[in-house]
N, C-alpha and C positions, 0 to 999 in steps of 0.2 A: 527533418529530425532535429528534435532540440538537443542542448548543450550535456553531455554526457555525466552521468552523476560518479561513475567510478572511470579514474584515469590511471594510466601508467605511474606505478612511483605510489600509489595510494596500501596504507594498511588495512586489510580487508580480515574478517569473520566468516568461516565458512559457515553456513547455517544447517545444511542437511548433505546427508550422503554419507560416505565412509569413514571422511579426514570431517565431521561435524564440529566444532568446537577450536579447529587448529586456524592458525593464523599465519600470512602471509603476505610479502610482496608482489604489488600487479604487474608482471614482467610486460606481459602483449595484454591487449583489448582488443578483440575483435568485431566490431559495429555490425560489419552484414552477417554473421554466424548469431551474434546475442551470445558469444562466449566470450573468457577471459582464461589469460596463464598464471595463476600463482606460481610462488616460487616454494617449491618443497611442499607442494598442493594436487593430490593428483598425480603422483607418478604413477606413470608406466613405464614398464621391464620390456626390452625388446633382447632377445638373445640373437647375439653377431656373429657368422661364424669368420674367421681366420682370413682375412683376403691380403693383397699387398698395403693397401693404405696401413692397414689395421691388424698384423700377424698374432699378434695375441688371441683376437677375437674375445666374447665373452658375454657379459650383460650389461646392457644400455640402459640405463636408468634416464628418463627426460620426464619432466611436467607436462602433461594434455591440455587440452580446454575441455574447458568444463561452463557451464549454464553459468550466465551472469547471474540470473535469480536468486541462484543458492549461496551468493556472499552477500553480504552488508560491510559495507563502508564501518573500517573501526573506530571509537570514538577515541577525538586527540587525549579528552581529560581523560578517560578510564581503561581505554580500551573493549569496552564490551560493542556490540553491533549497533549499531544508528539508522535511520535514514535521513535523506538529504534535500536539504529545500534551499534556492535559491535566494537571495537576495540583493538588492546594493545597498555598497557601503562606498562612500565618497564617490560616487559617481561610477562606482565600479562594480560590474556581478560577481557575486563569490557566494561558493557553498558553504553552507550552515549546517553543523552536527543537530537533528531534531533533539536531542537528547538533554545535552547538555548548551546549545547554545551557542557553542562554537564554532570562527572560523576555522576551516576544514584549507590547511596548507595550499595555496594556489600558486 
């Protein structure tokens, strides 16, 4: 498997589905599922009831994973969606915003 084009830490574009258009931090990456966590991307609501850890009980709000597919990598200069091509520069691989051209924070 080659070198991952979206990593933890990266500003991400959702591209389709519910949250289409919203933007978020990549909390987790998952390689063997082909998912990924945004942050405030994707919740799910799980209703708790009352136990001892937790005697309030209530609703859980947590981020899911969701298809890598459906984000793009956002661009450093604009923000809008990219994709991502490798290159080196001094001797060194680092990803390139297709868009605008940019290094992409490594």
């Amino acid at each position: 498997m080659g070198a991952a084009k979206i990593r933890k830490g990266d500003e991400v574009v959702v591209l389709s589905g519910k949250d289409k258009g919203r933007t978020g931090t990549v909390q987790k990456v998952l390689p063997k599922d082909g998912k990924i966590i945004v942050e405030g991307v994707n919740v799910a609501t799980r209703h708790v009831k009352p136990s001892q850890a937790n005697p309030q009980g209530g609703i859980d709000r947590s981020p899911a994973p969701m298809h890598i597919s459906k984000v793009a990598l956002a661009d450093p200069k604009d923000g809008k969606p990219t994709r991502v091509r490798f290159e080196e520069k001094d001797g060194k691989k680092v990803r390139v915003a297709v868009k605008s051209g940019e290094v992409v924070n490594d």
